[in-house]
Backbone as a ProteinNet text record, in pm:
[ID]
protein_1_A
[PRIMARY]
XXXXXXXXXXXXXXXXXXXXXXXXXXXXXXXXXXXXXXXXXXXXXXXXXXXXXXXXXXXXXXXXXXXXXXXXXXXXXXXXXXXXXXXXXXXXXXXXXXXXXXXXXXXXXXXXXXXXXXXXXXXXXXXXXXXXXXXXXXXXXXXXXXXXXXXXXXXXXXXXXXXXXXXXXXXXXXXXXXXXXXXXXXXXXXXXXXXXXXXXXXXXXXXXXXXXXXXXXXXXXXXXXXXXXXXXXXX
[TERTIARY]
2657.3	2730.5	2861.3	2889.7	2984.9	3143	3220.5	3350.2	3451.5	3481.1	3571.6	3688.2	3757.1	3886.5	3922.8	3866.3	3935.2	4022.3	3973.5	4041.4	4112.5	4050.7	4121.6	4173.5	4250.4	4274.8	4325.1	4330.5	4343.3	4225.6	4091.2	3991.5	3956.4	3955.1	3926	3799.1	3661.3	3593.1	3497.5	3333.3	3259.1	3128	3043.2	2914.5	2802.4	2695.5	2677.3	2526	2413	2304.3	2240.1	2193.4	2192	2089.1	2171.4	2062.3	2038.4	2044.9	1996.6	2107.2	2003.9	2048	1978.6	2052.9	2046.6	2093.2	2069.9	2123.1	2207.6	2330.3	2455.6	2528.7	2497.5	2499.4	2448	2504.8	2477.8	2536.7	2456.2	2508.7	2487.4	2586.6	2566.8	2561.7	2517.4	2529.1	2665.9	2724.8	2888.4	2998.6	3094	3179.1	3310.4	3397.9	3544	3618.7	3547.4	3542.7	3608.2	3684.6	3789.4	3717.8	3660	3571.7	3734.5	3742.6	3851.1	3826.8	3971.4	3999.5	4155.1	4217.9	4320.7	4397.2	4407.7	4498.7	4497.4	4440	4400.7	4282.3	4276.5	4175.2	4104.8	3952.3	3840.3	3883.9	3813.1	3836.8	3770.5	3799.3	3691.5	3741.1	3587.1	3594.9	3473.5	3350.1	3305.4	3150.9	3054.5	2972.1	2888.8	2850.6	2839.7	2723.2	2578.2	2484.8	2492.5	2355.4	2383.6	2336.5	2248.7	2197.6	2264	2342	2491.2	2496.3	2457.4	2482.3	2575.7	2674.5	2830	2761.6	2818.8	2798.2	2957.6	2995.6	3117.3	3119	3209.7	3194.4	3354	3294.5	3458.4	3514	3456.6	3456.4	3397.2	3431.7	3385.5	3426.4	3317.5	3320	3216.9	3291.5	3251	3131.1	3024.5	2899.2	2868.6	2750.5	2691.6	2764.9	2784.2	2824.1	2950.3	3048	3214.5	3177.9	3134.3	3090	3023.6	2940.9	2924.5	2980.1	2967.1	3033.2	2937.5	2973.6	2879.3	2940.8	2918.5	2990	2943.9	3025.1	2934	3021.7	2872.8	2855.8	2873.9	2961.5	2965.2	2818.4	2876.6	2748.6	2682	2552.7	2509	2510.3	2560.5	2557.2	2398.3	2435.6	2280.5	2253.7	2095.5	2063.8	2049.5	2098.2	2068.8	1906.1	1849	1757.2	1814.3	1715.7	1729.7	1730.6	1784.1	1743.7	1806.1	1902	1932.8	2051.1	2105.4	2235.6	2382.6	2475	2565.2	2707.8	2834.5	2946.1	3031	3045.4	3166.6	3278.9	3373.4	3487.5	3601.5	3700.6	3822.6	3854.7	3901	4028.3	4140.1	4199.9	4261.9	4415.9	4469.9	4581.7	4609.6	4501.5	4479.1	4536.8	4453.6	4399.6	4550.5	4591.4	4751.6	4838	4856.2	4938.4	4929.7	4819.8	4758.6	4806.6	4758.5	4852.1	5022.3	5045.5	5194.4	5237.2	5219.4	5228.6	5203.1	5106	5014.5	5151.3	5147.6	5267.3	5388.2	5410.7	5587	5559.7	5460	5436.8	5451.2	5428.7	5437.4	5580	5623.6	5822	5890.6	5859.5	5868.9	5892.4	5766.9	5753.2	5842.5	5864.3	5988.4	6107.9	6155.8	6273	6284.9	6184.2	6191.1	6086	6108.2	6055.5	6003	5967.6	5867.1	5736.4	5691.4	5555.1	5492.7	5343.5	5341.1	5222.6	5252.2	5141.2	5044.4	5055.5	5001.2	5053.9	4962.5	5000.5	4889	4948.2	4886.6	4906.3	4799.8	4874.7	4803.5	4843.6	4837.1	4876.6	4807.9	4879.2	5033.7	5091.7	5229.6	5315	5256.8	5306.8	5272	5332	5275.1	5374.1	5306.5	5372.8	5344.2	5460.3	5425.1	5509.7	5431.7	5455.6	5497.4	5666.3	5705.1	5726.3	5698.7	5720.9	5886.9	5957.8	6116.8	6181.9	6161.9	6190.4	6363.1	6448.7	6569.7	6667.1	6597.4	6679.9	6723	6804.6	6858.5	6828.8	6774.3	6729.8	6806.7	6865.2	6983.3	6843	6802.1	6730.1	6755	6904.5	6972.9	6991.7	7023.7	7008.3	6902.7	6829.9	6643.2	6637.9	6630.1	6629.8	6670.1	6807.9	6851.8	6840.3	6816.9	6756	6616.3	6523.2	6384.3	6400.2	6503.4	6498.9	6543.7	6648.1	6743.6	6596.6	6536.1	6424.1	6338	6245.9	6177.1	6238.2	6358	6465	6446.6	6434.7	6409.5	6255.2	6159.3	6067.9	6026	5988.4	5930.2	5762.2	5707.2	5575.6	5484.2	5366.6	5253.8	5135.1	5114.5	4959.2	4861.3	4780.1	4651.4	4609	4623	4588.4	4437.1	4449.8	4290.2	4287.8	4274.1	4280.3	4157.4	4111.4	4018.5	4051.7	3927.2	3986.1	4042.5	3988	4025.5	4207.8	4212.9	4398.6	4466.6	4408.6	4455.4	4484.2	4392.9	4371	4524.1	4579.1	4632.9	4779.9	4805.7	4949	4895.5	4942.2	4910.3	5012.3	5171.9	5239.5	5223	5112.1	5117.7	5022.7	4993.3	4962.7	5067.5	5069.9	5205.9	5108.9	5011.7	4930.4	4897.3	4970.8	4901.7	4799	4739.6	4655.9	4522.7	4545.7	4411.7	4409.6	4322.6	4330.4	4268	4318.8	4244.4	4065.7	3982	3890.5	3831.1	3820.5	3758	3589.8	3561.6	3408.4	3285.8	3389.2	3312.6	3351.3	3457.1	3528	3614.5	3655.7	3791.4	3831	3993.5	4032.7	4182.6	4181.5	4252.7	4410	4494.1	4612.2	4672.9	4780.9	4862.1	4983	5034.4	5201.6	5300	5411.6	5532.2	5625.4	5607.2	5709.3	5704.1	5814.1	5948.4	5956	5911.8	5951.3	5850	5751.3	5621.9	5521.4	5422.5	5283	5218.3	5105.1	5023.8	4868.1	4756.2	4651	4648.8	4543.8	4508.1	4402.4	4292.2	4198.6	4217.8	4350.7	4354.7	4408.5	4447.7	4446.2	4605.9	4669.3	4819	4886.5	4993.1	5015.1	5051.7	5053.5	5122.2	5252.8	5356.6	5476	5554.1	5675.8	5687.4	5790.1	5815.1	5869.2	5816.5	5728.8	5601.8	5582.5	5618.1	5615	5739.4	5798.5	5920.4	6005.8	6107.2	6197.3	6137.9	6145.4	6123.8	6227.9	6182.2	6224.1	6195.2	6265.3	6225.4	6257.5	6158.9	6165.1	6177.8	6157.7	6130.5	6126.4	6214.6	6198.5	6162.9	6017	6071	6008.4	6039.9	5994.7	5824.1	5769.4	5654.7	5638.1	5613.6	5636.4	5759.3	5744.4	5840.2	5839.2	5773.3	5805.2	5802.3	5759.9	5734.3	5826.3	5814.3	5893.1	5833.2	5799.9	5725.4	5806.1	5826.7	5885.7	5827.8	5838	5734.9	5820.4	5758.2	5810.5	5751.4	5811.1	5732	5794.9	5748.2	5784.5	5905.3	5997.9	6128.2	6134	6016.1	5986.2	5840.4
-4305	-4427.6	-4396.2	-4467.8	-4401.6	-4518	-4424.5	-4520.6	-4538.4	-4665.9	-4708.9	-4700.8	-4738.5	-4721.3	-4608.5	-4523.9	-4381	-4368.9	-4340.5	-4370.6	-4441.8	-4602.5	-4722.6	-4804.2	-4779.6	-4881.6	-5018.2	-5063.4	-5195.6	-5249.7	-5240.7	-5277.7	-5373.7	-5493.5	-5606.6	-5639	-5591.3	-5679	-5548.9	-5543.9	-5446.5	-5542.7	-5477.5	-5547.5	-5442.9	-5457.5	-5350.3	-5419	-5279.4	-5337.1	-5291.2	-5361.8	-5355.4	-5255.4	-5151.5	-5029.4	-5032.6	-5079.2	-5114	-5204.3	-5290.2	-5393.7	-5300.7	-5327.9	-5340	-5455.5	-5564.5	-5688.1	-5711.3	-5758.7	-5794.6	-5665.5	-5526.3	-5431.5	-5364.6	-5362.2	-5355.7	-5272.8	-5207.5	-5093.2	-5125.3	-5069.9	-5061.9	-4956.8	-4999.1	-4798	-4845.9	-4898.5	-4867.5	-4990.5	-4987.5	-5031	-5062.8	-5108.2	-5106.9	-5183.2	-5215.8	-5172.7	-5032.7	-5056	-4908.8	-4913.4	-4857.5	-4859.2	-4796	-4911.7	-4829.2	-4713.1	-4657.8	-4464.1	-4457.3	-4390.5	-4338.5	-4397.8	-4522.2	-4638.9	-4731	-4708.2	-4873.2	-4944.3	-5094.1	-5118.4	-5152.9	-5213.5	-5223.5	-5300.7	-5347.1	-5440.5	-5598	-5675.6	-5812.3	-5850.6	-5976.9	-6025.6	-6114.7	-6112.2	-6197.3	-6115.4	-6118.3	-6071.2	-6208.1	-6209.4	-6355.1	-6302.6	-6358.2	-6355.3	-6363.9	-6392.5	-6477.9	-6616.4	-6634.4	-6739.3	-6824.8	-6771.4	-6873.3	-6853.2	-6782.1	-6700.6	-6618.8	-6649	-6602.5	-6564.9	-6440.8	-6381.3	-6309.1	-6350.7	-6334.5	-6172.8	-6105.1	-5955	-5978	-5920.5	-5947.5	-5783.7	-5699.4	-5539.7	-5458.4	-5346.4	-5253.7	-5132.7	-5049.4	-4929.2	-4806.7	-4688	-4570.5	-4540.4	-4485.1	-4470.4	-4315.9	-4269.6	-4164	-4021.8	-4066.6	-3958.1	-4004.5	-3902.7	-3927.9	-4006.2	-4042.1	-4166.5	-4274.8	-4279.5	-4402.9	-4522.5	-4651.8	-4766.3	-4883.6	-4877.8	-5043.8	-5124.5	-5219.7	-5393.8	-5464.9	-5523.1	-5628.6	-5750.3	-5778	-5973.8	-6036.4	-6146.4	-6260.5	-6335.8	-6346.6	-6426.5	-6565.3	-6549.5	-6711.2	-6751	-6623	-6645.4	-6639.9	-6676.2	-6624.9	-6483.9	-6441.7	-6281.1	-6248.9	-6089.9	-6085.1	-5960.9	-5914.6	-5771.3	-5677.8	-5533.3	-5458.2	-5482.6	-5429.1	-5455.8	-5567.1	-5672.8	-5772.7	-5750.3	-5836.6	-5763.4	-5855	-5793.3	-5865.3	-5850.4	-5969.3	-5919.2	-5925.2	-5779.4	-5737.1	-5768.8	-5882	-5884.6	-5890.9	-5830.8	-5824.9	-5926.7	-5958.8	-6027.2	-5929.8	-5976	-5914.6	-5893.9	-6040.8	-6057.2	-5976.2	-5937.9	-5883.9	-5757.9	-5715.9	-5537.9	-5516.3	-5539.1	-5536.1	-5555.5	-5619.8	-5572.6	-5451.3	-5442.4	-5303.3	-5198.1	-5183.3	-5112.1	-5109.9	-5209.5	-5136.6	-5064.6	-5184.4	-5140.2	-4934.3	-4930.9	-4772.1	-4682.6	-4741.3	-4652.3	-4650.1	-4744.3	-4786.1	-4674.6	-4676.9	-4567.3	-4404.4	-4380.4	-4253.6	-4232.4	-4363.5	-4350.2	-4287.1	-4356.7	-4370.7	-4205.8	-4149.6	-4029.3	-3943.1	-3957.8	-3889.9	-3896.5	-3992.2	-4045.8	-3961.3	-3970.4	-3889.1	-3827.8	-3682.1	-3568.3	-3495.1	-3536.8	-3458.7	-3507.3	-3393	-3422.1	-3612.6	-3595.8	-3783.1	-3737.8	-3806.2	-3798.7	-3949.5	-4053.8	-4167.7	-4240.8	-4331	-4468.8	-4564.9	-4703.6	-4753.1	-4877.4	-4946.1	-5009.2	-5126.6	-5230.2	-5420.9	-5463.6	-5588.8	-5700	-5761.6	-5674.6	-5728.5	-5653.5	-5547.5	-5451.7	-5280.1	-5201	-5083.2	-5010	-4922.3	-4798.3	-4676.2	-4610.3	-4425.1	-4414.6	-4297.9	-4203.8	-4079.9	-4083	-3946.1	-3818.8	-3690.6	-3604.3	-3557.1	-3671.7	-3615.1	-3644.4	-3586.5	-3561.3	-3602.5	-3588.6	-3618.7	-3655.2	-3726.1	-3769.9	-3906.1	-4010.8	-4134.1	-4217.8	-4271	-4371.3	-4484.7	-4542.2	-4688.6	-4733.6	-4817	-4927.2	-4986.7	-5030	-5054	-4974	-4836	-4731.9	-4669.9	-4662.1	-4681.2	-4710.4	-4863.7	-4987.3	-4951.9	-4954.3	-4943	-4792.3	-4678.7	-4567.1	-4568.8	-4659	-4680.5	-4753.5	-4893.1	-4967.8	-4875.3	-4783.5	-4770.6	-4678	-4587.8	-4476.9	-4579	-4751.3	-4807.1	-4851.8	-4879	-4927.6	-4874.6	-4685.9	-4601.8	-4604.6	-4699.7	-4762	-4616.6	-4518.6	-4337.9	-4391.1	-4353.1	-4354.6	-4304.7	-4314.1	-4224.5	-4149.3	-4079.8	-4005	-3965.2	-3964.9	-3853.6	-3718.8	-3644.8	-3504.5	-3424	-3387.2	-3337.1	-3136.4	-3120.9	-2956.2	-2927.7	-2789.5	-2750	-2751.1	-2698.7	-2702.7	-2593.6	-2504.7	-2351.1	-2400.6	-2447	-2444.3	-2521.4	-2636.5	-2692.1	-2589.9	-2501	-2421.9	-2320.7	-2268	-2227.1	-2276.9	-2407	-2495.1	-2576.7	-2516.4	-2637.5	-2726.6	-2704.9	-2770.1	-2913.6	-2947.4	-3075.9	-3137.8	-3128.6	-3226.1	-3221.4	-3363.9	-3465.3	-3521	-3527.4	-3615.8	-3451.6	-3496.1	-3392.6	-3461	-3607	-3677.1	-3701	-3662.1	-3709.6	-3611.2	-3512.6	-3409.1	-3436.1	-3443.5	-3466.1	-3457.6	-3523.3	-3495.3	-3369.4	-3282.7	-3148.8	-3164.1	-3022.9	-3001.2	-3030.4	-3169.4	-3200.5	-3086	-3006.3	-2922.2	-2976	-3038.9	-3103	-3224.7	-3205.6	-3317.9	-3392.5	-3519.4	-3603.5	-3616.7	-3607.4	-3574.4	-3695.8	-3751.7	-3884.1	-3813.4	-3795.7	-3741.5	-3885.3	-3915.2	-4004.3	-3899.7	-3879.9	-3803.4	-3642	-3640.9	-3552.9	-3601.7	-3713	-3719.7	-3722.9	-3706.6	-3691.3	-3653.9	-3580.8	-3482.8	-3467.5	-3537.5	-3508	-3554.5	-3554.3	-3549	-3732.3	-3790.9	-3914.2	-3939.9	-4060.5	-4090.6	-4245.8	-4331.8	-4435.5	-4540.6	-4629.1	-4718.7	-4770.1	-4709.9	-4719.7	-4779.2	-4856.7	-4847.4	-4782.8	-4845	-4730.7	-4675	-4792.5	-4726.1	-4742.5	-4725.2	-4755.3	-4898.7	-4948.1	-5001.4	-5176.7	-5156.4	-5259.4	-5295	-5227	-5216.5	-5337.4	-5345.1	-5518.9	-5427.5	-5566.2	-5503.3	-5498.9	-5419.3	-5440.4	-5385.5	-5398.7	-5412.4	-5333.8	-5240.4	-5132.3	-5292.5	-5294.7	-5378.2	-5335	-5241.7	-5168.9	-5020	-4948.8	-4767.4	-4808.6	-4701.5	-4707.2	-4613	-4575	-4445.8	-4465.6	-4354.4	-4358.7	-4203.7	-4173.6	-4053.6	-3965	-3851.8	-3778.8	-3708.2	-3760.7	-3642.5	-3717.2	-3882.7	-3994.9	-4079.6	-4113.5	-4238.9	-4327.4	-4421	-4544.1	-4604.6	-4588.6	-4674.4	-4751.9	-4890.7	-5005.3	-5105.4	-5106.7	-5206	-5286.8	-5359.3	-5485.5	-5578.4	-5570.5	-5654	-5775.4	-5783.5	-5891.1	-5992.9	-6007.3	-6109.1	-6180
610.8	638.1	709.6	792.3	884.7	801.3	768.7	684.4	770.9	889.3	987.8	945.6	823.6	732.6	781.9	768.8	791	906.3	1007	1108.1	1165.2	1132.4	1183.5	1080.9	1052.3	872	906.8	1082.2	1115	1165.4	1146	1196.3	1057.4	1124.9	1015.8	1022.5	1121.9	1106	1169.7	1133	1201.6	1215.6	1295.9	1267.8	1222.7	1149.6	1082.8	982.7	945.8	899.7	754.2	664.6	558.6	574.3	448.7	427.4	281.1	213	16.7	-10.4	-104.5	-189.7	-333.3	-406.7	-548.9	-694.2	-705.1	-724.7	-675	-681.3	-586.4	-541.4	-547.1	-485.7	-339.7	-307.9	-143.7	-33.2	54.1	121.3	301.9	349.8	491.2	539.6	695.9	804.7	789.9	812.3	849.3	840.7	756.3	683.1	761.2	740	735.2	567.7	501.1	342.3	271	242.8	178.7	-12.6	-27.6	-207.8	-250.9	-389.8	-500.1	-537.4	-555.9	-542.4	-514.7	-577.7	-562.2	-604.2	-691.7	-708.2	-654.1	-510.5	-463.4	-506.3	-482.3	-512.9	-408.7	-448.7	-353.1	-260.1	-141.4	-43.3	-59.1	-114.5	-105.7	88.5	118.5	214	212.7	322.1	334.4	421.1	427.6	496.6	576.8	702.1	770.3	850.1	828.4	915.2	1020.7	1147	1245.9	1225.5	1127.7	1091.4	968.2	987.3	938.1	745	714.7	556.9	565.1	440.4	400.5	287.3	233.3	92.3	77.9	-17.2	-53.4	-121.5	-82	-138.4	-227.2	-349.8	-438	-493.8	-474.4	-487.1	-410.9	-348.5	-267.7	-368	-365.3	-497.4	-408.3	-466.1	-406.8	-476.8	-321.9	-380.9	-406.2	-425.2	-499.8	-394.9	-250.6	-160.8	-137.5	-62.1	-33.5	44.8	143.2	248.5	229.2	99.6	67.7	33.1	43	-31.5	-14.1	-208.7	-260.4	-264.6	-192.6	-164.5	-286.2	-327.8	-482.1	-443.6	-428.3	-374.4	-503.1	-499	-571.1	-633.4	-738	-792.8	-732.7	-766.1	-724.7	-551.1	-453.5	-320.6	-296.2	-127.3	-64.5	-91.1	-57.1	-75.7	66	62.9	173.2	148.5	245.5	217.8	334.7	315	417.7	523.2	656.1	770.5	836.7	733.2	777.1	849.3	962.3	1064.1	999	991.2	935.1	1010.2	976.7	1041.6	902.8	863.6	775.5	795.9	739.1	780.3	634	601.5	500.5	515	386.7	336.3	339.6	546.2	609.8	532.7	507.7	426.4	315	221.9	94.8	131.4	227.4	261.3	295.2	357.8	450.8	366.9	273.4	136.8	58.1	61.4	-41	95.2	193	252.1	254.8	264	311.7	114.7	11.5	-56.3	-128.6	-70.3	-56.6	-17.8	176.2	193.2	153.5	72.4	9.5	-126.2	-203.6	-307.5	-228.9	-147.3	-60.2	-41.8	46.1	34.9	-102.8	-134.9	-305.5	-371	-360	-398.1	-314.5	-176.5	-126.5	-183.4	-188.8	-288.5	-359.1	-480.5	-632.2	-587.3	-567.5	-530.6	-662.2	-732.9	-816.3	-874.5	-967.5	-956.5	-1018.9	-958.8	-993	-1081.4	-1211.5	-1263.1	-1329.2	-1289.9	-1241.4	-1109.3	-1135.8	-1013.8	-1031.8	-950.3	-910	-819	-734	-658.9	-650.6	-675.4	-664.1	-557.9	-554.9	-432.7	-473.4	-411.8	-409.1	-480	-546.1	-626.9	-638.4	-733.3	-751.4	-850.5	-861.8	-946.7	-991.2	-957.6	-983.7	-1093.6	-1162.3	-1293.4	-1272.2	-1295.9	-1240.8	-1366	-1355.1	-1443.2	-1442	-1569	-1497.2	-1645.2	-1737.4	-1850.9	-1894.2	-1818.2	-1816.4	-1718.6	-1618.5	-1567.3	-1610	-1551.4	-1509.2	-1387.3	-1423	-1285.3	-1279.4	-1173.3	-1154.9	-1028.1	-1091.1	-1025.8	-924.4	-873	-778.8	-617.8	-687.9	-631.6	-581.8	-671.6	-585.1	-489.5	-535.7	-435.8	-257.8	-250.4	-171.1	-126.2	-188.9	-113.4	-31.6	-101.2	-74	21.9	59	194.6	276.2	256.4	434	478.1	382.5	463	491.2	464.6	514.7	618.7	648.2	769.2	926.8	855.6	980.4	1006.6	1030.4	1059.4	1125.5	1018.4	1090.6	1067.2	1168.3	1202.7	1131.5	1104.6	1016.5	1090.2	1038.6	1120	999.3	1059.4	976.9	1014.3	969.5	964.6	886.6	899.2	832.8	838.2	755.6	713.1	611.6	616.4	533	347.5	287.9	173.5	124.5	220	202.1	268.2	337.2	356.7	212.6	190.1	79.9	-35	-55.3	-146.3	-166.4	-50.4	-23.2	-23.5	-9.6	30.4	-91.3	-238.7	-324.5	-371.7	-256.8	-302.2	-231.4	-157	-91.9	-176.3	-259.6	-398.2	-508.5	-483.3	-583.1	-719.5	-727.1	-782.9	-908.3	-988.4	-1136.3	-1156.8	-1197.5	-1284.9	-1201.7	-1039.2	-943	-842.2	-838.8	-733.3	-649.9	-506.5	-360.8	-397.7	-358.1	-296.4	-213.4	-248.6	-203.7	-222.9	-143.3	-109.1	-14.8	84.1	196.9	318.1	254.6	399.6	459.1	430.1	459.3	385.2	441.5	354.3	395.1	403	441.5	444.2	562.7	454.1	584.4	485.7	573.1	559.7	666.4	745.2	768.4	686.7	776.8	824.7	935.6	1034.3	923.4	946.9	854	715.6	672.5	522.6	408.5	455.2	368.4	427.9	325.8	360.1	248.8	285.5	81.2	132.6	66.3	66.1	45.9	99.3	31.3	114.5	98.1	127.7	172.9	88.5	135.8	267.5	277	374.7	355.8	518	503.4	652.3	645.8	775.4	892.6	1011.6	1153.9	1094.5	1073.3	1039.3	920.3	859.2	734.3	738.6	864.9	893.8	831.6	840.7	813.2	677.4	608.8	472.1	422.7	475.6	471.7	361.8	319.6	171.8	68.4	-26.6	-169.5	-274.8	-352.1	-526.7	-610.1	-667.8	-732.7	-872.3	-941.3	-1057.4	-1190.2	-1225.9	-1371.5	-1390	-1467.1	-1462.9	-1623.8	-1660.9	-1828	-1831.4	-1947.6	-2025.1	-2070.8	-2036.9	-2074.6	-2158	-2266.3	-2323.1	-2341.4	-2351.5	-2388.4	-2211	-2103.5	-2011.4	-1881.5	-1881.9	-1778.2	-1739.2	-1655.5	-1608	-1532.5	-1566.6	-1446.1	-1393.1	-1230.9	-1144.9	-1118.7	-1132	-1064.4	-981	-852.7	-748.4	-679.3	-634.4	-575	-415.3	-327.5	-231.4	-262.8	-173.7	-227.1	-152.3	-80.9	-22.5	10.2
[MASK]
+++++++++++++++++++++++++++++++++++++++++++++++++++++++++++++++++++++++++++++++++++++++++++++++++++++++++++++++++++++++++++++++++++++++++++++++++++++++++++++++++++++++++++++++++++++++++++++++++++++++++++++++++++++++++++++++++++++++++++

């Protein structure tokens, strides 16, 4: 299955042909559907015949291979079968939150430079789990550290390296609780300029600029060794 996200994480819409149904489970040759992983969640949208059938997709979930993804159709829609031709399109609005949000968690982790040992990320929200046993966090201060670096609107790329390099540079995993994806031979890594470099698989924007203001909303203690930063868009 060929996964369009990857490359293009602004491609809202593909056309594309059913390769298994399994009750409201359902697979294509090729996607722009991002399956939940990493803290984000699945993609809902809409799948549209030519013969004028909408089947509402309310989860996209990773299938049996790193390239797979199962679409799960809404209940009670039309069916579709194999073979049938379809136009995949997001709930563009949705997806584009969960992105910028994605990359505002990446800012984030620049900020507070140590290790992350959760996250996760919502529409309109998110939050990382930092390993920082004693520090002090001023919420305020966050805040306004996390806007002026979204301010300098620094660009993003994708990179891609073996696992044998990963293996080697293990300080570009931030993530104690979720280790990159290894074993296909490579593996995914998203660059903002100069201020971040780490492994991920998900769906982020061109620049960080895009990401608008937000709100560092809540630091609390989670254990004897955590801290959950959780923030949220301020507009």
């Amino acid at each position: 299955m060929e996964a369009l996200y990857r490359d293009d994480t602004y491609a809202k819409s593909c056309e594309a042909t059913v390769t298994a149904v399994d009750g409201n489970a359902i697979s294509l040759d090729r996607t722009v559907f991002y399956p939940s992983g990493g803290g984000q969640p699945g993609d809902t949208g809409l799948f549209k015949t030519p013969d004028g059938r909408e089947v509402g997709i309310v989860d996209a979930r990773k299938g049996d291979t790193p390239d797979s993804v199962i679409h799960i159709a809404a209940d009670n829609g039309p069916t579709l079968i194999v073979g049938d031709k379809v136009s995949a399109e997001l709930d563009w609005d949705r997806r584009h939150r969960l992105m910028r949000m994605h990359t505002c968690l990446h800012v984030l982790s620049a900020v507070l430079p140590y290790p992350v040992t959760g996250g996760q990320i919502n529409d309109g929200k998110g939050r990382l789990d930092f390993d920082l046993p004693e520090a002090v966090l001023d919420k305020a201060e966050l805040t306004a550290e996390l806007n002026r670096l979204i301010e300098t609107d620094q660009p993003l790329s994708i990179e891609w390296i073996t696992d044998e390099e990963l293996a080697a540079k293990p300080e570009l995993v931030k993530t104690m609780s979720v280790q990159p994806p290894t074993g296909a031979g490579h593996v995914r890594l998203i660059r903002i300029n100069d201020l971040d470099l780490q492994p991920c698989g998900g769906t982020h924007v061109a620049r960080i600029g895009e990401i608008g203001r937000v709100e560092i909303t809540k630091i609390k203690k989670k254990g004897r060794q955590n801290r959950r930063v959780s923030v949220a868009f301020a507009d």
